[in-house]
N, C-alpha and C positions, 0 to 999 in steps of 0.2 A: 466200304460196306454200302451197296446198293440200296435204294430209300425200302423195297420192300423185305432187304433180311433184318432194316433197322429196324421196325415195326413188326415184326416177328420176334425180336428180341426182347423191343421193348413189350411186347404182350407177353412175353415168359418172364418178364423182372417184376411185370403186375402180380399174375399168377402167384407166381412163389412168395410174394408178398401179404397177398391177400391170405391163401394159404398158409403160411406159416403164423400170421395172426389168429387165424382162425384156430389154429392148435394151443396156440396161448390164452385162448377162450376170447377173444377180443372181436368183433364185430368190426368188420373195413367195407364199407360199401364200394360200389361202380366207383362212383363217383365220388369219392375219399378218396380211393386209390389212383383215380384220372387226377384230383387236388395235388396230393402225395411224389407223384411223378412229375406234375408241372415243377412241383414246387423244387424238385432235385434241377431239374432242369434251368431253374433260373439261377440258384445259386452257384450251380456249377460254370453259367455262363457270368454273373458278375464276379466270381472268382478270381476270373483272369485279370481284373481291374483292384479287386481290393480283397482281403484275405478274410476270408469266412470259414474255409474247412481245409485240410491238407488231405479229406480224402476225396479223390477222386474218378476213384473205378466205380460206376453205378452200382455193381452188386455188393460191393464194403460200404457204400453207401446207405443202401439202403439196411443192410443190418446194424451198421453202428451209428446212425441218425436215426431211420425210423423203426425198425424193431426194439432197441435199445432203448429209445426213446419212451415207446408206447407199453415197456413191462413192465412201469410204473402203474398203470390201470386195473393190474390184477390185485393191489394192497386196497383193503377197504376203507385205507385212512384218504386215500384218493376219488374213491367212488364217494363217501360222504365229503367232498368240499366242493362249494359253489364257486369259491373265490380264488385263484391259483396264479402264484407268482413264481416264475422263472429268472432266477437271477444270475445271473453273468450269461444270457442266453447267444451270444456269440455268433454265430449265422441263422441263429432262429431255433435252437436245440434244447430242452426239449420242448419248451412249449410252440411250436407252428403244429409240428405233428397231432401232438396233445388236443389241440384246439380246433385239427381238423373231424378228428376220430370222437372227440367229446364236444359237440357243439352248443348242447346246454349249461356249457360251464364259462366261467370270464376267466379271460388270461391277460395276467399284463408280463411286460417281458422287458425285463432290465439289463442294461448294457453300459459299459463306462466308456466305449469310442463312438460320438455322435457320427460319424461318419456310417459304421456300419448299423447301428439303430436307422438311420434313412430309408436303408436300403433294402432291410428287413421290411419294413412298413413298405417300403416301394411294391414287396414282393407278395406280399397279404394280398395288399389293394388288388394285384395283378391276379392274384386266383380268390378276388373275392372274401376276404375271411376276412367275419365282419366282430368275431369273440376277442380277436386279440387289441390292447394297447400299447403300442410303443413310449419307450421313457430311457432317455438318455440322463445318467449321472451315475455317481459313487454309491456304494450301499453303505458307506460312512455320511453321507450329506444326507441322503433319503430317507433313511432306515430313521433318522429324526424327526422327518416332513410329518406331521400330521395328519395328512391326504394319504401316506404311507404305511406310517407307522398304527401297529398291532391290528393291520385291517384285513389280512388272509386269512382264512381255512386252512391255507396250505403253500409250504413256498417251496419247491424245489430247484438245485444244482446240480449240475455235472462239472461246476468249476472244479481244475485240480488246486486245489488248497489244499493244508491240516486244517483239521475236523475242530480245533478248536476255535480258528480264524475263521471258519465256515460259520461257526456256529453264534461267533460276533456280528459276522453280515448277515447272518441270515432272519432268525431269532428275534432282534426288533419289528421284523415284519409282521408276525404269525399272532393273531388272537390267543390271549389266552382260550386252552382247548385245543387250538388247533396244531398241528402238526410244520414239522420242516423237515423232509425228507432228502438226504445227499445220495446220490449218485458214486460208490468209492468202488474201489478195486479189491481183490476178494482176500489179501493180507490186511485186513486191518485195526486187529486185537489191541497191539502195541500204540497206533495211534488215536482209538476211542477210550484205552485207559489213560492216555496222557492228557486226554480232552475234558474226560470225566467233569472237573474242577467249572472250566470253562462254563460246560451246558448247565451244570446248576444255578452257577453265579448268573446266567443270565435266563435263570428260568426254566427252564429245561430237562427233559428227564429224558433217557435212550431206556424210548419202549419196545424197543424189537430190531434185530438185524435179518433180514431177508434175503437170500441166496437166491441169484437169477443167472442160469443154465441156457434159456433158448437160444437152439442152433451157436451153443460153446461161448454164447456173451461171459458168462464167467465169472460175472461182479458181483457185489453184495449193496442194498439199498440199505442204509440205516436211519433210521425210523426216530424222531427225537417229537414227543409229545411239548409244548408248551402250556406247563403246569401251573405259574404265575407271572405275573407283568415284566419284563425287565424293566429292571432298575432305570434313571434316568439317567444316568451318566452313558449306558451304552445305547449305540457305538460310540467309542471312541471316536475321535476326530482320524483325517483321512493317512491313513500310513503307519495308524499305532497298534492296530490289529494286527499286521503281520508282521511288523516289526519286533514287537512285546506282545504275543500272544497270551491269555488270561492263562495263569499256571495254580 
């Protein structure tokens, strides 16, 4: 591809971008979407060196990193939080997007491979983004820490766990009041009644499940309010969460 049908293309992956957020009522500015595409763009070139995403075609890219990403912004348990924690954020998902599209809000972004938390922070610095804090460790070591612990608004994943494992990492984070929202896949009746047990014991009530449709994403967001403090004993120590899930 010749440099100028590459920049013809990449001006139609902005477009449909910005475009199709704009349908999802979401606001993406110039220059969000110039951030948005640098930022595909480095990952996709540190890639080759360390494993951040298996996807790789820019335009499944950009729907299942950042459109994906960014339909978390239409729930108003997101629009009211200052504080927002992305846990097991993996190449930067969801919160880089999140933090570029919402820049009044603080994002910290939790990762258990310190190699790839580097590189994410490498890749902020590199376009700029000054909301987010990188943090290498366990959400069984941290979800303890003090500096940590019950200090979000809002923490959300797209980790593939059960919902009740989820709900063990997750949950120590979030103020009472506040919210932890997962990222699941659109069957998941069977494992939110298994979980049930789980999110109460550590505080928790499942205030809503949310169906998200754009452009056939197809997933459901499930919505778990934090109604009192967890207990001290959780988390468990590192390995007993998913090994012995709370039943």
């Amino acid at each position: 591809m010749d440099m100028m049908a590459e920049e013809m293309t990449k001006k139609k992956q902005r477009e449909m971008m910005r475009d199709t957020l704009g349908e999802m009522g979401i606001r993406c500015t110039e220059e969000d979407s110039r951030r948005l595409m640098e930022y595909m763009r480095l990952v996709l070139e540190k890639n080759q060196h360390i494993n951040l995403t298996s996807i790789t075609d820019p335009n499944e890219f950009i729907l299942k990193h950042f459109l994906d990403s960014a339909a978390v912004m239409k729930l108003p348990e997101y629009g009211a939080a200052d504080t927002v924690l992305d846990l097991g954020t993996g190449g930067g998902f969801p919160g880089v997007p999140l933090a570029i599209l919402t820049p009044g809000k603080q994002f910290t972004l939790i990762d258990s491979l310190q190699k790839r938390v580097r590189v994410v922070e490498e890749m902020c610095g590199e376009i700029a983004l000054t909301n987010v804090n990188l943090r290498h460790g366990r959400a069984e070591d941290l979800g303890r820490d003090p500096r940590y612990r019950e200090q979000f608004d809002l923490c959300l994943s797209r980790a593939v766990a059960n919902m009740a494992v989820l709900a063990e990492y997750c949950l120590p984070f979030v103020k009472t009041g506040g919210y932890f929202v997962s990222y699941k896949g659109s069957d998941i009746e069977e494992e939110l009644s298994a979980a049930k047990k789980a999110i109460r014991v550590l505080g928790g009530r499942i205030a809503g499940v949310e169906a998200v449709n754009t452009k056939g994403l197809g997933h459901n967001f499930v919505i778990i309010r934090k109604e009192t403090s967890t207990p001290a004993r959780y988390p468990r120590q590192a390995g007993k969460p998913k090994k012995t899930p709370i039943r």
